[in-house]
C-alpha positions in Angstrom: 126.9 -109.3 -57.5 123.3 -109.0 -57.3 123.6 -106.5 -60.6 124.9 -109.3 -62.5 123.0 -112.2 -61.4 119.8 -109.6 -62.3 121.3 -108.6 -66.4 122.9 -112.1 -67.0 120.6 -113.0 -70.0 121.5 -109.2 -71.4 125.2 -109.5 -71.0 125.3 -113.0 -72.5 123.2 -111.9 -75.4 125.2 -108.7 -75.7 128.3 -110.7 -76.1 127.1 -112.9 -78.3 126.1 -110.2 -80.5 129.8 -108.7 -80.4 131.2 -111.2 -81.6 129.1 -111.5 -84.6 129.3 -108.7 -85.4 133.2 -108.5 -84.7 133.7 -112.0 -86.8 131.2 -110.2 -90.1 134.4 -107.1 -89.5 136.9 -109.4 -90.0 135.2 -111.7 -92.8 135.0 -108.2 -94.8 138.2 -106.6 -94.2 139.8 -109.8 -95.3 137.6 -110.3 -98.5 138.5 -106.5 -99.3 142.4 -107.2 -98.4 141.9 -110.3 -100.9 140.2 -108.5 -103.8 136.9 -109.9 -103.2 133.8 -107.6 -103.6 131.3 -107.5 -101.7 128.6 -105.9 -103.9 125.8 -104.6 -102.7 124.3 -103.7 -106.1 125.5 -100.0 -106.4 127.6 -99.8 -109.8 129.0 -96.7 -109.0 131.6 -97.8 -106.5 131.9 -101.3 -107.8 134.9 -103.4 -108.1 134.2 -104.8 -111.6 132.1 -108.1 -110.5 130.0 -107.4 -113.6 127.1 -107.7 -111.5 125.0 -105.4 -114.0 125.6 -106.8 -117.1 124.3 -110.1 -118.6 127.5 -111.4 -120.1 127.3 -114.0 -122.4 128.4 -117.5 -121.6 132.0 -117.1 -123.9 132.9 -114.1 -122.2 132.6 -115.2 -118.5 134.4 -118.1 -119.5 137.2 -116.3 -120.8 137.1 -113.7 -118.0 137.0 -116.4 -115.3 140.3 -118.2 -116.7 
C-alpha cells in the first residue's frame, strides 16, 4: 500500500496517457476503415487526397461532388 500511495501521481499520469493514446488508435483505425487519409505528406503511399497538387477551383469542385 505504501508503494502506491508513494507512485500515485505516475500511475494516474500513466493512465491518462493510455488512453490517449489508445482513443488516437481507434480515431485512426476507424478513419482508415472509412476511407479517410490520414496524410502525412509522403506521396508515395498516398491515398489520392491530392495533397501535392494545386488543383484548380473547377476540378475540386467536380471531384468533391
Amino acid at each position: 500500500m505504501e508503494w502506491l500511495a508513494d507512485n500515485i501521481g505516475t500511475i494516474v499520469v500513466g493512465g491518462i496517457l493510455l488512453v490517449v493514446i489508445i482513443r488516437i488508435a481507434v480515431k485512426v483505425a476507424g478513419d482508415l476503415r472509412h476511407g479517410k487519409c490520414t496524410c502525412g505528406g509522403e506521396c508515395d503511399g498516398c491515398c489520392g487526397c491530392d495533397a501535392g497538387r494545386i488543383l484548380p477551383k473547377s476540378d475540386k469542385t467536380e471531384k468533391n461532388s
